[in-house]
ROFI-632028 format. One record per residue: y, x, z of N, C-alpha, C, O in turn; residue in one letter. Coordinates in steps of 0.05 Angstrom, whole numbers, plus 5000, padded with zeros to 4 digits. Layout:
! ROFI-632028
YXZYXZYXZYXZA...
***
This chain:
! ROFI-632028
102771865817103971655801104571415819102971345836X107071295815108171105836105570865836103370925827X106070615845104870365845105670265822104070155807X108970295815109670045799109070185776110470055761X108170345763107170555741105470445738105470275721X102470515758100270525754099170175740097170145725X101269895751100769675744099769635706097669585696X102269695696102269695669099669755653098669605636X098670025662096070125649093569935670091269935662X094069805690092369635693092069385684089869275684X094469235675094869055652092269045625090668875616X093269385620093269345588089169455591087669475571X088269505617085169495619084269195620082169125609X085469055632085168805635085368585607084168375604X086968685590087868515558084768695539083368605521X084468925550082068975535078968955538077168975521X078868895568076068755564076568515570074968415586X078768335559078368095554077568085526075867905524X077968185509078468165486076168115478075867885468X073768305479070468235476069168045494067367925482X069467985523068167785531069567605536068867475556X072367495520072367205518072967085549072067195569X074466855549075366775583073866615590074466535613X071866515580069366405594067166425572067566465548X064166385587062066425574061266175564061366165539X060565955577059965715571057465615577056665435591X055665895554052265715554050965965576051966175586X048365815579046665935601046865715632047565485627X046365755651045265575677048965595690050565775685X049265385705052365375724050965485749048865415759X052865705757051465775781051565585807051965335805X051365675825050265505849050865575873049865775883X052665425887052865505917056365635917057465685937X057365655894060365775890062065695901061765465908X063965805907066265695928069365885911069566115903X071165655911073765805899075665795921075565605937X076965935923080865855934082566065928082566295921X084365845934087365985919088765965947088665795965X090266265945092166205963094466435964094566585945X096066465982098366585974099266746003098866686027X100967025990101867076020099867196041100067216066X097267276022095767496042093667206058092667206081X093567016042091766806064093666696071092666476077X095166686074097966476091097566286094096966166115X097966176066097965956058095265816041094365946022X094665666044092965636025093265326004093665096012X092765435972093665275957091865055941092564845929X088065245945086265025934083365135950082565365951X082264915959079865065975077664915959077864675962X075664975943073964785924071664915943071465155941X069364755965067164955959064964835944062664915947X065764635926064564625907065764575888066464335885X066764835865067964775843067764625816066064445820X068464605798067764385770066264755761067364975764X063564655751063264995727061964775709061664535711X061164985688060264865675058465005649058664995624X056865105665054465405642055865635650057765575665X055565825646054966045655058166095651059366085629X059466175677062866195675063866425686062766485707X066066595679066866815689069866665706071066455702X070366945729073066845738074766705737075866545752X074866795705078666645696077466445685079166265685X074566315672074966085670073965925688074165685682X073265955701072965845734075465775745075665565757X077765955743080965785751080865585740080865355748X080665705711081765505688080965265693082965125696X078865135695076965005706077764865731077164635730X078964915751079164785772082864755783083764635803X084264905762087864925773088364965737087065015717X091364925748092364965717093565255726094365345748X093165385696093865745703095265725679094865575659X097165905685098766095659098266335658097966445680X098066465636096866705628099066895617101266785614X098967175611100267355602098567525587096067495587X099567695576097668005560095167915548093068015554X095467665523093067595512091067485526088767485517X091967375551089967185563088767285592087767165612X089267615584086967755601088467765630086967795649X091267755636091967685661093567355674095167195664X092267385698092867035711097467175718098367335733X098767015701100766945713102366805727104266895739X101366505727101266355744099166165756097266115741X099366015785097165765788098765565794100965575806X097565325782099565045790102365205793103365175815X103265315781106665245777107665575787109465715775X106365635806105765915825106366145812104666315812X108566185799108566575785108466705800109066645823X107466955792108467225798110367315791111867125785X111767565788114167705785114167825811112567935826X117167755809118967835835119367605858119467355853X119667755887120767575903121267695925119767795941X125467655925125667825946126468155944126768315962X126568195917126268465897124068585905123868825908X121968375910119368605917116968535896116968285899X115068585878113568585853111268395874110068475895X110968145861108467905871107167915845108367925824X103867885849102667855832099767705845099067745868X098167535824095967425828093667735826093567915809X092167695854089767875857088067775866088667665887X085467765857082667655854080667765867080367995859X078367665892076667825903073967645900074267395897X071367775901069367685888066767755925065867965935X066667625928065367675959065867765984064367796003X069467825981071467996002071668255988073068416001X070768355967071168485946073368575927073068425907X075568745923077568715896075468785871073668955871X075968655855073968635834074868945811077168965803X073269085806074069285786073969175755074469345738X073668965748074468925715075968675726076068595749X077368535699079168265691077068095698074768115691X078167885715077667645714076367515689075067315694X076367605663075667435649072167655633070367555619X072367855640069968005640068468015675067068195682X069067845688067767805706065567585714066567375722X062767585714062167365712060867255743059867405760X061167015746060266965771058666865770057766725752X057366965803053866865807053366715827054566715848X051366585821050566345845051666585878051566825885X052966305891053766355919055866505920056566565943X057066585900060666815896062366635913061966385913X064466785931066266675940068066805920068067045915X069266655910071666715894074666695907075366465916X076366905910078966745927081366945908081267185903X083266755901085266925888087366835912087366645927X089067055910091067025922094267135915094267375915X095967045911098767195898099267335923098867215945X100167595922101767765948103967875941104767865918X105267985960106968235952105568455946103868495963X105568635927103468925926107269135929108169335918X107869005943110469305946109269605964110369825965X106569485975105769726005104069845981103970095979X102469665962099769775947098769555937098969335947X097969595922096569405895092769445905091169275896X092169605917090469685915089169605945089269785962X087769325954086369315979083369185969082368965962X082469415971079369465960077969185976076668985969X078569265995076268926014077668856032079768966040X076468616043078468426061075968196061074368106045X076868156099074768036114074667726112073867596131X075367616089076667306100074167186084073166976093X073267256068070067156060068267196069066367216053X067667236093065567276116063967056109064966856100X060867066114059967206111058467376091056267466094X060267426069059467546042061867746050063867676062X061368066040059168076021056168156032054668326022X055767996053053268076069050468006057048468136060X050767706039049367496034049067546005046967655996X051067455989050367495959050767805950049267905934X052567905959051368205958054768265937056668115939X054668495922056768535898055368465874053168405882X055468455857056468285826052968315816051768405796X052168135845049767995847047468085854045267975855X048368375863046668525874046968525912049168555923X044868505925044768435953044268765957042768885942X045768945981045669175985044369116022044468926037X043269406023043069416052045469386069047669436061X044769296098046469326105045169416132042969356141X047769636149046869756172049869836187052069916179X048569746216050769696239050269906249047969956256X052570106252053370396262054370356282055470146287X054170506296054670416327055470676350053870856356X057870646359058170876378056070886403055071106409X055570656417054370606433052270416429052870176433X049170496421047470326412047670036423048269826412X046970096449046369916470048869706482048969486493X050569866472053569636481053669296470052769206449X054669176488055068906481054768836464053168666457X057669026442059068946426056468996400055468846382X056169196406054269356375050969106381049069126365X050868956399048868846393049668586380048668436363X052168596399052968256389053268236364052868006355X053968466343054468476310052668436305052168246291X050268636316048068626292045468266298043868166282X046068176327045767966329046467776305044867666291X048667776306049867596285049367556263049067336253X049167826249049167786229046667766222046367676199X043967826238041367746227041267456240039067356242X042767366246041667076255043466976232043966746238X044467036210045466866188043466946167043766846145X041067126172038767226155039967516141038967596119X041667636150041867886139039968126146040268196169X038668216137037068506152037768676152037268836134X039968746182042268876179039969126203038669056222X040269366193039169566210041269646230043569586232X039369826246041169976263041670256274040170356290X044370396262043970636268046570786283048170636294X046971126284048871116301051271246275050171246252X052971306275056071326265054871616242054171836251X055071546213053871676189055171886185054672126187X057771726178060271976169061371866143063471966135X060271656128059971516102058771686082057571876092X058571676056057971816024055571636040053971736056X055571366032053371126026055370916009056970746015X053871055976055070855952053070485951053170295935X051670545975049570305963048370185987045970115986X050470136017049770126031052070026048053570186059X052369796049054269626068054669766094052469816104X056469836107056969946138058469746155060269606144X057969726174059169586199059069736216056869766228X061569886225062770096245063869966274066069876279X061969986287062269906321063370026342061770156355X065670016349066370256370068970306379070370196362X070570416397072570416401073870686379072870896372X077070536369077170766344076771026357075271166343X077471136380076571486390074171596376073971836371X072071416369069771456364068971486339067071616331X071271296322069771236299071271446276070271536255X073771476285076471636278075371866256076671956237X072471936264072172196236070672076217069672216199X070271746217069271656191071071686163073371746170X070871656141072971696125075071496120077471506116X072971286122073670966109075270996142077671056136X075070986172077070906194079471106185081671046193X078971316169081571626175083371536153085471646147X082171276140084371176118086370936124088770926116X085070766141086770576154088170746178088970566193X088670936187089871036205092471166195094471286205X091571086166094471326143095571106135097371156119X095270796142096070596132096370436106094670516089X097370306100095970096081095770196046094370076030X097270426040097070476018095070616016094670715994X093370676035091570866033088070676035085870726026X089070486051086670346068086870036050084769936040X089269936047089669616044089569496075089169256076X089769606097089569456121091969516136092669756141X093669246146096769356151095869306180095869076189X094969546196095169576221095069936221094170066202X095970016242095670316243095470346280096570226299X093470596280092770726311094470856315095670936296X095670946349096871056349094571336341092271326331X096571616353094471856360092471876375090672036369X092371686401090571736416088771496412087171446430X088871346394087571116393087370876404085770696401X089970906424090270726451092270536452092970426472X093570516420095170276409094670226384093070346370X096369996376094869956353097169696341097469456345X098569886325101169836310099869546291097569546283X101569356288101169136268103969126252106269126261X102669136223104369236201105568926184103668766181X108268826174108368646159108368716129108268936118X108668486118107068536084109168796074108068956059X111668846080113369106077112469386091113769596094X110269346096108969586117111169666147111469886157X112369416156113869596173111869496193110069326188X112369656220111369576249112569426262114869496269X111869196270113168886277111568856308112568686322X110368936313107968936334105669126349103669206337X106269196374104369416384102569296409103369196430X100469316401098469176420097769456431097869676421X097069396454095469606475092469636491090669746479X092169586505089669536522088069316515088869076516X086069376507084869116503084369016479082568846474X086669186456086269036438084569046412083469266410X084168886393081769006380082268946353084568856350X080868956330081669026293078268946286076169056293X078768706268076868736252078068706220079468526211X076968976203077568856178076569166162075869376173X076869096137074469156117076769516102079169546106X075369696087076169806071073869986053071469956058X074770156031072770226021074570576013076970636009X071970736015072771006009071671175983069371265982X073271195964072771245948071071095931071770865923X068771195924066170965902064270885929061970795927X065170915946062370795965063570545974065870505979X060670335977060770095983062270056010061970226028X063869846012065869736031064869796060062569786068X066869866075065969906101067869736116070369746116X066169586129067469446157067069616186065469766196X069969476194070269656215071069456237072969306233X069369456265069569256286070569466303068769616309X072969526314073969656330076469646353077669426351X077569826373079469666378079869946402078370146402X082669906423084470196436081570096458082669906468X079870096465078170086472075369886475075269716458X072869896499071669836496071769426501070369266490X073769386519074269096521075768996491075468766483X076869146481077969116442076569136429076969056406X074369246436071569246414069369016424067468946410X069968926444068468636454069868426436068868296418X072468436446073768236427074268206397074867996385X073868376391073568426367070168376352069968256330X067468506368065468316355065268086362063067966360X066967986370066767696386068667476367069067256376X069667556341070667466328069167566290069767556266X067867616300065967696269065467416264062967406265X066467166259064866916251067166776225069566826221X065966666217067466486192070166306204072366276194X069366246224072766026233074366276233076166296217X074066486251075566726254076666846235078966906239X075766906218076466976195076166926159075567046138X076966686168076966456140080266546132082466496143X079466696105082266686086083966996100086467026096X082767156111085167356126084567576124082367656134X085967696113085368026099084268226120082368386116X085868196146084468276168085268146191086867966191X084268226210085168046236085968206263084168356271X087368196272087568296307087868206331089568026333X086968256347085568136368087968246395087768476402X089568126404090968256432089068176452087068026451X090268336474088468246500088467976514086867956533X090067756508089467516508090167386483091067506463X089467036487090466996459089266896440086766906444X089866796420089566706394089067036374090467216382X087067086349086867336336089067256318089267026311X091267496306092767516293092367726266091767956263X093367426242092567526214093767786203096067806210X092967956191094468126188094168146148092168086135X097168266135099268356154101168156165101967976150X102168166195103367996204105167816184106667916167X104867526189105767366175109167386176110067506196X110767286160113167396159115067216183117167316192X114066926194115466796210114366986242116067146250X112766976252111467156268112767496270113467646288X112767496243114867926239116967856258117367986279X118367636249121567586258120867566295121367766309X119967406302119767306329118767526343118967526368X117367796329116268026344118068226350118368346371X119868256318121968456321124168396345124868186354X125068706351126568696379128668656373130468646390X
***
């Protein structure tokens, strides 16, 4: 079934569990530590950064916008149509719509049966969904979902690693226990871990028979991550929001960014066409690095580049 099919019947899930839990809760405690933004264009742009929002008793998603931007609604409430002024539709003849992530998370119910919990990063963002409607996770809420966990549950988490002892695979798991995560350490699983955060360390050659890497390698309708390897793992195509290839990095270069396989919990993937791309690449696991950006890529010198390539940047790459 195409994309633009499958939307409609996700509409009309969304108008029905609004219907019983109502667009905000009201009573009970305001959570604590929440952070909202709005933004557009895959992170591009950004349109409201609250990290401390107005709540006010116990509030789900949509009234948490409601709450902090003015929104227009469609399908009985249960979908966001516009922010401050911002529709969706079309643009470009390509289908934009507001999509909502809950810890770097795509959230599986409506915004308005969603409730949020002390420390949620909340970030909506309008995109194009012409490649896929469907990008399960995305790295730009770092460091969640490491910290508050999914829909308030804190999961293990464990750093897989091609090479225990490498730089790179310590420098991750460094990190992230020095922000208090008790991130273990082991070597490359295979995934079928529904309850168990992964952080995949390694040059892609290595990591290539995980499920969650063999999906971003099939590109973004499959993964949500607009970059693609070559065959031998020793390039590493950067895709714009139209899925085309705008950009081929080579030596050196490296990929950090998130996907999920099937029902198992999200897997991040720190990798790159080799082992100096996989330096650079855990070497950008930090919040400035990846504040607001679905994924990121790393060339062998340089500034890291948001992906999917921003559309002023597409132009200036194309030959």
């Amino acid at each position: 079934m195409s994309t633009r099919r499958r939307l409609p019947a996700l509409l009309a899930a969304l108008l029905a569990l609004c219907a019983p839990a109502g667009c905000g809760l009201g009573a009970g405690s305001t959570p604590k530590g929440v952070q909202l933004t709005v933004t557009r264009d895959f992170g591009a742009r950004t349109l409201l950064e609250a990290r401390a929002p107005r709540a006010l008793g116990e509030e789900t998603v949509m009234s948490l916008l409601r709450r902090n931007a003015s929104i227009g609604t469609r399908y009985g409430g249960g979908f966001v149509e516009s922010v401050d002024g911002l529709s969706g539709g079309s643009e470009g003849g390509d289908a934009v719509d507001w999509f909502y992530y809950v810890n770097g998370v795509q959230a599986g119910k409506g915004a308005a049966a969603t409730v949020v919990h002390p420390g949620d990063r909340i970030w909506w963002d309008r995109r194009d969904w012409s490649q896929t409607e469907d990008i399960p996770a995305v790295v730009g809420s770092f460091p969640e979902p490491f910290l508050a966990g999914i829909e308030d549950k804190r999961l293990p988490v464990r750093v897989e690693c091609a090479e225990a002892e490498s730089s790179a695979c310590q420098g991750v798991l460094g990190r992230l226990r020095s922000l208090g995560v008790p991130a273990a350490l082991a070597s490359i699983s295979g995934g079928d871990e529904p309850y168990t955060l992964r952080v995949l360390v390694g040059p892609l050659s290595k990591l290539a028979a995980d499920p969650g890497v063999h999906q971003i390698e099939a590109g973004p309708r499959y993964s949500g991550v607009y970059a693609r390897f070559g065959p031998d793992g020793k390039s590493l195509q950067l895709l714009d929001a139209k899925g085309r290839a705008v950009l081929t990095l080579g030596a050196h270069a490296g990929l950090v960014a998130a996907t999920r396989y099937r029902e198992e919990a999200p897997v991040w993937v720190i990798t790159g066409t080799d082992e100096a791309g996989v330096n650079r690449a855990a070497a950008a696991l930090s919040e400035a690095s990846l504040h607001n950006r679905f994924a990121v890529a790393l060339p062998s010198s340089g500034s890291a580049l948001a992906l999917p390539v921003p559309e002023p940047l597409a132009h200036i790459a194309k030959p």
